[in-house]
PyMOL commands that place a pseudoatom at each C-alpha (Angstrom):
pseudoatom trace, name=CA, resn=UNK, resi=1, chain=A, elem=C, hetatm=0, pos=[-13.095, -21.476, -17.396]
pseudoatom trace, name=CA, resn=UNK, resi=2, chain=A, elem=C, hetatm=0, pos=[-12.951, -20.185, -14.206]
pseudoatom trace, name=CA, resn=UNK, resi=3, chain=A, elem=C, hetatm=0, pos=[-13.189, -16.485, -13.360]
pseudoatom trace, name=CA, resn=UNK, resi=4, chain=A, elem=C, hetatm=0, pos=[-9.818, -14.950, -11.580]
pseudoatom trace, name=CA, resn=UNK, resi=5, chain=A, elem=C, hetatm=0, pos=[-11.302, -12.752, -8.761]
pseudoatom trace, name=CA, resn=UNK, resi=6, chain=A, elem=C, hetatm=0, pos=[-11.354, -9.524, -8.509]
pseudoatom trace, name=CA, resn=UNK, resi=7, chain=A, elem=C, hetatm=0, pos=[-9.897, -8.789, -5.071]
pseudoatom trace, name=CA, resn=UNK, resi=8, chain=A, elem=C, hetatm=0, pos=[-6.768, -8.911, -3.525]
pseudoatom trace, name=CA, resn=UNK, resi=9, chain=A, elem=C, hetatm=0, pos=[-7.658, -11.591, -1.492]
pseudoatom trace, name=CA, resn=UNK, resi=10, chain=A, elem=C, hetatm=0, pos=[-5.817, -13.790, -4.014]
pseudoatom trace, name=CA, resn=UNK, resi=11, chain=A, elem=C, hetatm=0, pos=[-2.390, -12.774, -3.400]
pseudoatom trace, name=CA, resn=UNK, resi=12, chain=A, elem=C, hetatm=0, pos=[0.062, -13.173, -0.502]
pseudoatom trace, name=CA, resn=UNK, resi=13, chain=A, elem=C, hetatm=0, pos=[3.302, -11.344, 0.088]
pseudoatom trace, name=CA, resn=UNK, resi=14, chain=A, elem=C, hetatm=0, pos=[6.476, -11.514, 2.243]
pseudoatom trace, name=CA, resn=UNK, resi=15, chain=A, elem=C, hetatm=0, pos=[6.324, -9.449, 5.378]
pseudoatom trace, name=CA, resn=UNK, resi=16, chain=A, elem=C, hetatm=0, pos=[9.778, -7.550, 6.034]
pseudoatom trace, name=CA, resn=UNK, resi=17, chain=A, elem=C, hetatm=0, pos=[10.475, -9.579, 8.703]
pseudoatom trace, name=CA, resn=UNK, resi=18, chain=A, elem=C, hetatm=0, pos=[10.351, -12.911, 6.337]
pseudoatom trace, name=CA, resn=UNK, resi=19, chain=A, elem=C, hetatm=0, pos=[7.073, -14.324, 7.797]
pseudoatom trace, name=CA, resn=UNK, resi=20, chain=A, elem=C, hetatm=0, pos=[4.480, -14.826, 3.915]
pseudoatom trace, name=CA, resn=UNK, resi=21, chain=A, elem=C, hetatm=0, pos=[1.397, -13.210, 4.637]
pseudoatom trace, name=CA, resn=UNK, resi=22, chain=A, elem=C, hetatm=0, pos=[-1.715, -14.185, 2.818]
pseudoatom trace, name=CA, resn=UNK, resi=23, chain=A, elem=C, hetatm=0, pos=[-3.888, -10.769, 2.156]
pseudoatom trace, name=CA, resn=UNK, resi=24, chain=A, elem=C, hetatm=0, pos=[-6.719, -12.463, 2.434]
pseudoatom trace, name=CA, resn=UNK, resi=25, chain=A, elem=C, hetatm=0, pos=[-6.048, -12.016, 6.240]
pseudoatom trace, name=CA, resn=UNK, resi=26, chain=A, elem=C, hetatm=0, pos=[-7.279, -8.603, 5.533]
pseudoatom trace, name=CA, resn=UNK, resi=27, chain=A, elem=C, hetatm=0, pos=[-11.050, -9.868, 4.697]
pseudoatom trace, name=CA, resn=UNK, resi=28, chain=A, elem=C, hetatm=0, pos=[-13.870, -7.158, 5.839]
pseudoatom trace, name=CA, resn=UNK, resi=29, chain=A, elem=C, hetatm=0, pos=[-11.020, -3.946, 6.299]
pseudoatom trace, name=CA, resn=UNK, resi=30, chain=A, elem=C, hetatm=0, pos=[-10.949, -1.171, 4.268]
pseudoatom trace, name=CA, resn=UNK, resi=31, chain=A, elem=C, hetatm=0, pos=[-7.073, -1.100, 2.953]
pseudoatom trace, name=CA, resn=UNK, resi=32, chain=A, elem=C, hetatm=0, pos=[-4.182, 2.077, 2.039]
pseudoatom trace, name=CA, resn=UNK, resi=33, chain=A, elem=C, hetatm=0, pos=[-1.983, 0.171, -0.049]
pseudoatom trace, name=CA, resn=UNK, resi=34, chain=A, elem=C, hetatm=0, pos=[1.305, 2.623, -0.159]
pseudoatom trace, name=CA, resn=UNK, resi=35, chain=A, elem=C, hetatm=0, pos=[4.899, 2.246, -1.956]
pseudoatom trace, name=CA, resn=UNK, resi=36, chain=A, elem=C, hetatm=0, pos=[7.124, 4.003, 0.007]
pseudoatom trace, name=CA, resn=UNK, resi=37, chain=A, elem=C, hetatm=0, pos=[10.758, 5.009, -0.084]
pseudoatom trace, name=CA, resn=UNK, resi=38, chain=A, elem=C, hetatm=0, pos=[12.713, 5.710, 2.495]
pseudoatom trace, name=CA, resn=UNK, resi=39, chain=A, elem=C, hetatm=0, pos=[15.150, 8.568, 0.677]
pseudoatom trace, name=CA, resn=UNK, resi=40, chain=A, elem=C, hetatm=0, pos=[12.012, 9.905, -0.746]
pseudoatom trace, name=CA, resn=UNK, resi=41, chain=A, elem=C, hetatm=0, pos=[10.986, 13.401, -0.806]
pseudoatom trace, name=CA, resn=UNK, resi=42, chain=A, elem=C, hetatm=0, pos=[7.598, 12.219, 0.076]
pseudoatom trace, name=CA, resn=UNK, resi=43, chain=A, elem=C, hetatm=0, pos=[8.830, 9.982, 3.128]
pseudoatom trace, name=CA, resn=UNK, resi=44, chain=A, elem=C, hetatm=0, pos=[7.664, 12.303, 5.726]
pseudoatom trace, name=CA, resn=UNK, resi=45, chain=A, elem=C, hetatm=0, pos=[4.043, 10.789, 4.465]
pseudoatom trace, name=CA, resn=UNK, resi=46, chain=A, elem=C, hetatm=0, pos=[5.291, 7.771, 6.808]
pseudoatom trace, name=CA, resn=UNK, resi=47, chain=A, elem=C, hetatm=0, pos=[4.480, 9.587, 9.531]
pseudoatom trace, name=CA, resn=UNK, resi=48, chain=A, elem=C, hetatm=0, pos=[0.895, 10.775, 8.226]
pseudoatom trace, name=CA, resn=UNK, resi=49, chain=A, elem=C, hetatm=0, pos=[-0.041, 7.264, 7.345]
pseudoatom trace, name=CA, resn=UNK, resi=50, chain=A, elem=C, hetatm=0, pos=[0.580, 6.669, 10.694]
pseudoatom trace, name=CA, resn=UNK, resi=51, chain=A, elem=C, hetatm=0, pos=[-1.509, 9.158, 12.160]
pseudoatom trace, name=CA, resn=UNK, resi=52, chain=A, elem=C, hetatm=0, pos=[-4.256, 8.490, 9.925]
pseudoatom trace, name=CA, resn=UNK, resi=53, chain=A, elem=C, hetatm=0, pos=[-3.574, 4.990, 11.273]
pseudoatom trace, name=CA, resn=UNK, resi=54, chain=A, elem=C, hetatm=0, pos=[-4.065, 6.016, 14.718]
pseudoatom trace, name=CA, resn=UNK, resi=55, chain=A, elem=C, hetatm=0, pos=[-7.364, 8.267, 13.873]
pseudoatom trace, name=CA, resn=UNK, resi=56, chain=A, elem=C, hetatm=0, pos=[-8.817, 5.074, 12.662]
pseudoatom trace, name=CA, resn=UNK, resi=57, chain=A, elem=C, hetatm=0, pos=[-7.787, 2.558, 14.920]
pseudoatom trace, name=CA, resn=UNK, resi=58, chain=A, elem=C, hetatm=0, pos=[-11.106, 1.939, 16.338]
pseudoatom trace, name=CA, resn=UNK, resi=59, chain=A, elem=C, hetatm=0, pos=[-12.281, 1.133, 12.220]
pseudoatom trace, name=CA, resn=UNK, resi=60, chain=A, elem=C, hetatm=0, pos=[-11.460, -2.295, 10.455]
pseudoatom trace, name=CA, resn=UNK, resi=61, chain=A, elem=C, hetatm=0, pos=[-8.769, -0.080, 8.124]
pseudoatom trace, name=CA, resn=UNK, resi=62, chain=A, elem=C, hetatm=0, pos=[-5.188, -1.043, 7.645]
pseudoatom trace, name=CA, resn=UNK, resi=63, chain=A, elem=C, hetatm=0, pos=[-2.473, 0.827, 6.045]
pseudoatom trace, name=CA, resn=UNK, resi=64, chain=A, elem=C, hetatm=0, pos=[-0.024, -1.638, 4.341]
pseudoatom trace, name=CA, resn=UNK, resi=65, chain=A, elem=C, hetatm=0, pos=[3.221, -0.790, 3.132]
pseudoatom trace, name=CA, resn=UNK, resi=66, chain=A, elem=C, hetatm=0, pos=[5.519, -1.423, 0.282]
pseudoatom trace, name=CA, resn=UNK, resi=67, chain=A, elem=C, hetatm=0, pos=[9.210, -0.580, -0.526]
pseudoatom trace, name=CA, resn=UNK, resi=68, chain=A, elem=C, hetatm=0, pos=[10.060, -0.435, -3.791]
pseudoatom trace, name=CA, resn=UNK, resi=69, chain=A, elem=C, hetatm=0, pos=[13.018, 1.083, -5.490]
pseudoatom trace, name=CA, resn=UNK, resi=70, chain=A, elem=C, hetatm=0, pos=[11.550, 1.806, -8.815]
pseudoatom trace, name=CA, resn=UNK, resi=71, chain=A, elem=C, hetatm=0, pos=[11.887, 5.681, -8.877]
pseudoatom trace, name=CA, resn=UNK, resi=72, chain=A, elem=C, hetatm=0, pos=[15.241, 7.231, -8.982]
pseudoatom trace, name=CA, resn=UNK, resi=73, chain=A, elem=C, hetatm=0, pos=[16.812, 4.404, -6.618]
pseudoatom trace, name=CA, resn=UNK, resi=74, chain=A, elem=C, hetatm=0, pos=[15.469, 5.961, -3.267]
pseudoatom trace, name=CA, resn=UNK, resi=75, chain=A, elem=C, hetatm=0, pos=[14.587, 3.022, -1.208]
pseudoatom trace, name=CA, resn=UNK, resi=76, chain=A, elem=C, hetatm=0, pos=[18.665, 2.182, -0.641]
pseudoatom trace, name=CA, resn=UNK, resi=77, chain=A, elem=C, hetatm=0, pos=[17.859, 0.096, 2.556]
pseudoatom trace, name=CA, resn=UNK, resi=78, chain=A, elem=C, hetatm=0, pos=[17.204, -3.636, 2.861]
pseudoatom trace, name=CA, resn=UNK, resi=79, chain=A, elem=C, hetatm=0, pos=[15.230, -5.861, 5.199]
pseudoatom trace, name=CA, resn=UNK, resi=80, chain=A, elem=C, hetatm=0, pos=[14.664, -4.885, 8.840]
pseudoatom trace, name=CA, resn=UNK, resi=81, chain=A, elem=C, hetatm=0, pos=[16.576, -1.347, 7.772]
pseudoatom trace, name=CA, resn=UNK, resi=82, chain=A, elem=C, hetatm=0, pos=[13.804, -0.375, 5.979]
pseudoatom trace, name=CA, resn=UNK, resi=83, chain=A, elem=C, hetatm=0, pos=[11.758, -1.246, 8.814]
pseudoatom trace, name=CA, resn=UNK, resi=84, chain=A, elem=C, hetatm=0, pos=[13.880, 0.428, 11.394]
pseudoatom trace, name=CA, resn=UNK, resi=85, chain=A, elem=C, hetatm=0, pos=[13.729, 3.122, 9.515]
pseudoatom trace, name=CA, resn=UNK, resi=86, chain=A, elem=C, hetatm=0, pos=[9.503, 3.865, 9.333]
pseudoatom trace, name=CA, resn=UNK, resi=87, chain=A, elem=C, hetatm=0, pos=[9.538, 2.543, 12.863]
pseudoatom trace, name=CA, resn=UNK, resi=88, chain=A, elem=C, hetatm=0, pos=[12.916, 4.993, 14.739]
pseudoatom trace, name=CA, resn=UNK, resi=89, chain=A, elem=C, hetatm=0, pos=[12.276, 7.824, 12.140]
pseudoatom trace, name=CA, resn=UNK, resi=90, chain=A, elem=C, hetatm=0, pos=[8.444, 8.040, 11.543]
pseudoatom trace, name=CA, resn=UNK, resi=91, chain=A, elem=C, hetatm=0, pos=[7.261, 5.994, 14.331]
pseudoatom trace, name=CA, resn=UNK, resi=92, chain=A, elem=C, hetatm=0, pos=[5.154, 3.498, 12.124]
pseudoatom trace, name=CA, resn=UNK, resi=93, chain=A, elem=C, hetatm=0, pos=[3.108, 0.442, 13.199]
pseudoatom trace, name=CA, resn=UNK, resi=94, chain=A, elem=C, hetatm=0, pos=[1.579, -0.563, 10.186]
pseudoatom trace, name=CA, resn=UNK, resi=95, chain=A, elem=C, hetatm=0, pos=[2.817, -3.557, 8.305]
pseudoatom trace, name=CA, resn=UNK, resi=96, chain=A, elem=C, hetatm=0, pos=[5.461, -3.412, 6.086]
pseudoatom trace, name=CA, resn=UNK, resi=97, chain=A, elem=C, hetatm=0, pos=[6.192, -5.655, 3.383]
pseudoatom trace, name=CA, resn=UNK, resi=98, chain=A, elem=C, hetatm=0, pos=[9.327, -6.799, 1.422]
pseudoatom trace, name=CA, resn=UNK, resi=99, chain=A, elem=C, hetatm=0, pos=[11.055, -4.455, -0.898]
pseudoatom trace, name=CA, resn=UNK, resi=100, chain=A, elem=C, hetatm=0, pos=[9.605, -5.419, -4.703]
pseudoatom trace, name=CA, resn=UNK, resi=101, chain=A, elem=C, hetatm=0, pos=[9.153, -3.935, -7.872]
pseudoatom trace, name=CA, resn=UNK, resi=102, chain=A, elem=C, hetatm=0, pos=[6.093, -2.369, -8.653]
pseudoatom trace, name=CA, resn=UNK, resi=103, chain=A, elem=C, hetatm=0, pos=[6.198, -1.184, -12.235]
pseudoatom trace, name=CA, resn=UNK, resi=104, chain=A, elem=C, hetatm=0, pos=[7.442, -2.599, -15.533]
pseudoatom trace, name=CA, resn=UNK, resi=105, chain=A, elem=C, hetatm=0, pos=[7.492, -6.267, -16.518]
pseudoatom trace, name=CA, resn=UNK, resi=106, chain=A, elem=C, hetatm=0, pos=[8.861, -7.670, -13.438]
pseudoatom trace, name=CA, resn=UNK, resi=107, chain=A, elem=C, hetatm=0, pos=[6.358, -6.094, -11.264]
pseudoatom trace, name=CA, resn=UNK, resi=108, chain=A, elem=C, hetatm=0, pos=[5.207, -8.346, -8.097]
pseudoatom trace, name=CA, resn=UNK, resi=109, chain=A, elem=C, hetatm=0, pos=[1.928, -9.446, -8.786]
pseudoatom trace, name=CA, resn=UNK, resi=110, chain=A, elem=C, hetatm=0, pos=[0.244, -7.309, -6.795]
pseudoatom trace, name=CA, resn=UNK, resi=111, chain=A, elem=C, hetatm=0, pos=[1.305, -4.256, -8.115]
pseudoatom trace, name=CA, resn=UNK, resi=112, chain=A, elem=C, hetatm=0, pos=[0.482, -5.603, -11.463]
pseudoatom trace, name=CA, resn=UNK, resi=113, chain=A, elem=C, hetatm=0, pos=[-3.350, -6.013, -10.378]
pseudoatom trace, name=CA, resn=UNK, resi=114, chain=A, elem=C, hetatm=0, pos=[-3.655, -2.925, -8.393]
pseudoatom trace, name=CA, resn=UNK, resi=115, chain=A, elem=C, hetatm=0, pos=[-2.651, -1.207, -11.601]
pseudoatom trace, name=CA, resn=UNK, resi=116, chain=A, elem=C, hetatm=0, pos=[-4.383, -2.682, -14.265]
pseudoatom trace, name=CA, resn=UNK, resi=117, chain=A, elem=C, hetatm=0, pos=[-8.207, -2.753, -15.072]
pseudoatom trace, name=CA, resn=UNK, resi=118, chain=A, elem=C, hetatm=0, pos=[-8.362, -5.273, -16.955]
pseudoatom trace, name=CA, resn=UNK, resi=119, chain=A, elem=C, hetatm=0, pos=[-7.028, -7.225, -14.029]
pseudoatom trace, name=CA, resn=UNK, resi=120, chain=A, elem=C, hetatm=0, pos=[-8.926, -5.602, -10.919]
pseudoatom trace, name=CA, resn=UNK, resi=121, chain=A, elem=C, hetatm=0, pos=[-11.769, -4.540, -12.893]
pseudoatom trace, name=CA, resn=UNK, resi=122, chain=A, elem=C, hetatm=0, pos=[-11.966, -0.951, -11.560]
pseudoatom trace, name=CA, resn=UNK, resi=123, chain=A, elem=C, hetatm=0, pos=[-9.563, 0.989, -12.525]
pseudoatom trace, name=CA, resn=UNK, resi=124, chain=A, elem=C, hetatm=0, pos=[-6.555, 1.709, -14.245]
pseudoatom trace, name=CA, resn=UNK, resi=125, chain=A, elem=C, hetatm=0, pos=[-3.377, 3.638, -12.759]
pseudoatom trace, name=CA, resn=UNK, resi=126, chain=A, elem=C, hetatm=0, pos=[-0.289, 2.356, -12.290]
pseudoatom trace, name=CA, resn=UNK, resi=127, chain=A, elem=C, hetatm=0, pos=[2.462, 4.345, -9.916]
pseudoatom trace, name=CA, resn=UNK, resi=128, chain=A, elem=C, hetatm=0, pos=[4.766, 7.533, -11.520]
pseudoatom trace, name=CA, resn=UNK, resi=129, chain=A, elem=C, hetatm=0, pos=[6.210, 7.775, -8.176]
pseudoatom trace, name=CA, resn=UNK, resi=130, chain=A, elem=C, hetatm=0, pos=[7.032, 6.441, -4.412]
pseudoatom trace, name=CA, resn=UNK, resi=131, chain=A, elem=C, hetatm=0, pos=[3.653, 7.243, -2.205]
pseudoatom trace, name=CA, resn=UNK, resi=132, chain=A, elem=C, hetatm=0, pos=[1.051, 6.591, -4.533]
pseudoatom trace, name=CA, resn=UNK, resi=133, chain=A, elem=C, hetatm=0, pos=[-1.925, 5.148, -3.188]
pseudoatom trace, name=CA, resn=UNK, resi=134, chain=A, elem=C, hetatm=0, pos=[-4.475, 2.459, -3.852]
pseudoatom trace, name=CA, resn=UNK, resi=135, chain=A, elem=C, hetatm=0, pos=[-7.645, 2.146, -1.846]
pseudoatom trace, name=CA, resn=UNK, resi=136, chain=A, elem=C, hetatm=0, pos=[-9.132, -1.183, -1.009]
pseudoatom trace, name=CA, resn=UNK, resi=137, chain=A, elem=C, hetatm=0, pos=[-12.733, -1.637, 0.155]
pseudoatom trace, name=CA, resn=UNK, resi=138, chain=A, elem=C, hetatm=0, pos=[-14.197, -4.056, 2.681]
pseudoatom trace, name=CA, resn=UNK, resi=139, chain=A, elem=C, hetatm=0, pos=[-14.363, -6.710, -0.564]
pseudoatom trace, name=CA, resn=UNK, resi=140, chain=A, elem=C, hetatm=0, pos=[-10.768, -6.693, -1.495]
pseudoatom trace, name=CA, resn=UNK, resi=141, chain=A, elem=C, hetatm=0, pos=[-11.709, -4.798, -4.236]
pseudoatom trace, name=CA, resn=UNK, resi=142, chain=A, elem=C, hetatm=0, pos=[-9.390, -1.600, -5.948]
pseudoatom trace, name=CA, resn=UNK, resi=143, chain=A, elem=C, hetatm=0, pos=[-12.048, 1.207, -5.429]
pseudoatom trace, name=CA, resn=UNK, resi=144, chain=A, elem=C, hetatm=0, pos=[-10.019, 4.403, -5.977]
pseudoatom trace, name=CA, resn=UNK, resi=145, chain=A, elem=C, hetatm=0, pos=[-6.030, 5.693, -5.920]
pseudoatom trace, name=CA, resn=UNK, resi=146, chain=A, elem=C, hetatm=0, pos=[-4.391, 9.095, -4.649]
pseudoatom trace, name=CA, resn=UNK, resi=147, chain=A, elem=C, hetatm=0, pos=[-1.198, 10.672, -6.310]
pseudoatom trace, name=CA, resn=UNK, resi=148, chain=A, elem=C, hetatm=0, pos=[2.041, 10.884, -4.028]
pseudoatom trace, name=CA, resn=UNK, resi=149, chain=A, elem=C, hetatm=0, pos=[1.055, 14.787, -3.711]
pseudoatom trace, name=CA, resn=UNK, resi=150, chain=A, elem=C, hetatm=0, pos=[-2.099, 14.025, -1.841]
pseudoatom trace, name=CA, resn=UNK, resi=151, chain=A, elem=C, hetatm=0, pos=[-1.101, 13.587, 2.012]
pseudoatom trace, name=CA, resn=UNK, resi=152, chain=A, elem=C, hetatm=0, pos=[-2.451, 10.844, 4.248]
pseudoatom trace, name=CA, resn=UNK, resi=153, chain=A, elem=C, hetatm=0, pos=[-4.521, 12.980, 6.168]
pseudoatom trace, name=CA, resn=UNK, resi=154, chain=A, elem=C, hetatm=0, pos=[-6.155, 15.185, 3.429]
pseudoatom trace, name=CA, resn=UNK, resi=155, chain=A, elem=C, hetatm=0, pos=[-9.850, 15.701, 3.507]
pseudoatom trace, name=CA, resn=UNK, resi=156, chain=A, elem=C, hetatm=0, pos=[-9.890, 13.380, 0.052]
pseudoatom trace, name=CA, resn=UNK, resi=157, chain=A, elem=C, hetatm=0, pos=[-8.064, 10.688, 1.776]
pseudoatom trace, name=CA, resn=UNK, resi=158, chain=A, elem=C, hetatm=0, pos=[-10.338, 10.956, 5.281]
pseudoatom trace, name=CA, resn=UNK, resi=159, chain=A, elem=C, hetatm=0, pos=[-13.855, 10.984, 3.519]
pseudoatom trace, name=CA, resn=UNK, resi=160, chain=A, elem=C, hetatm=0, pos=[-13.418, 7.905, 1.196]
pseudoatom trace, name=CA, resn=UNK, resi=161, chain=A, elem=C, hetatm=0, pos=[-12.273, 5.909, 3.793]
pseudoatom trace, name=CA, resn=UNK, resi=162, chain=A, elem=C, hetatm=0, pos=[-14.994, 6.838, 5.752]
pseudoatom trace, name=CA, resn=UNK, resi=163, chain=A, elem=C, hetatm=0, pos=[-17.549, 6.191, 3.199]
pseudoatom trace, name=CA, resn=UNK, resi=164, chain=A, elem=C, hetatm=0, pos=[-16.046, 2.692, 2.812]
pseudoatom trace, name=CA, resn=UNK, resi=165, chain=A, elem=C, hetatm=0, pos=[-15.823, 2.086, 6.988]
for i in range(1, 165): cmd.bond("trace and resi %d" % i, "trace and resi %d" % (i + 1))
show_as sticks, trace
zoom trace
């Protein structure tokens, strides 16, 4: 029997422009995976992620980004609105992906691994809310996870990423 890995390496998603993208193409970064929501309290996080995006371009780090309309119906937008959106309103560069669920029984893949640690062997924590965040070492691996309350470019956020880079 062969062992499922323990990265994310193993999945691909669709990019909000259509175009699949294999995470794997992320090999050797350190990785923010985000939901967001654009009719979310939290949304003006958008425009911290991209700062902190900015701060670190020089690093291997990415910030990838996931709508999902799982908490009290705020991501209302579709395709390239959801996009326009980050990009006119918060002025972000970092991929975005596909809307998708991210909790319950129909969660995408992904979301199910991130969350589960029996499945990412790390940890287990599974999103209450739009802007929680999963960090991602250099290995594809789930190595820690922020609450929506804890901004982008808080201390916490800053030194584990660093520590990872």
């Amino acid at each position: 029997m062969t062992e499922i890995p323990k990265n994310i390496y193993q999945f691909k998603a669709r990019l909000i422009n259509g175009k699949d993208k294999n995470l794997s193409d992320y090999k050797g970064k350190v990785l923010l995976i985000v939901n967001i929501a654009s009719a979310c309290g939290f949304a003006p996080q958008l425009e911290e992620l991209q700062a902190l995006k900015e701060i670190m371009k020089e690093e291997e780090f990415e910030i990838l980004g996931f709508p999902s309309n799982d908490f009290g119906g705020q991501e209302p937008l579709n395709g390239m609105a959801i996009n326009e959106f980050c990009s006119v309103n918060y002025g972000v560069q970092f991929p975005i992906f596909e809307k998708m669920m991210i909790r319950g029984e129909h969660a995408n893949p992904i979301y199910k691994f991130l969350g589960d640690k029996n499945l990412n062997g790390k940890l287990k924590s599974t999103p209450r809310w739009n802007f929680h965040k999963y960090l991602i070492n250099r290995n594809g691996e789930v190595v820690d996870y922020f609450f929506p309350f804890t901004k982008p470019l808080s201390a916490k956020i800053r030194k584990k990423i660093q520590r990872l880079l």
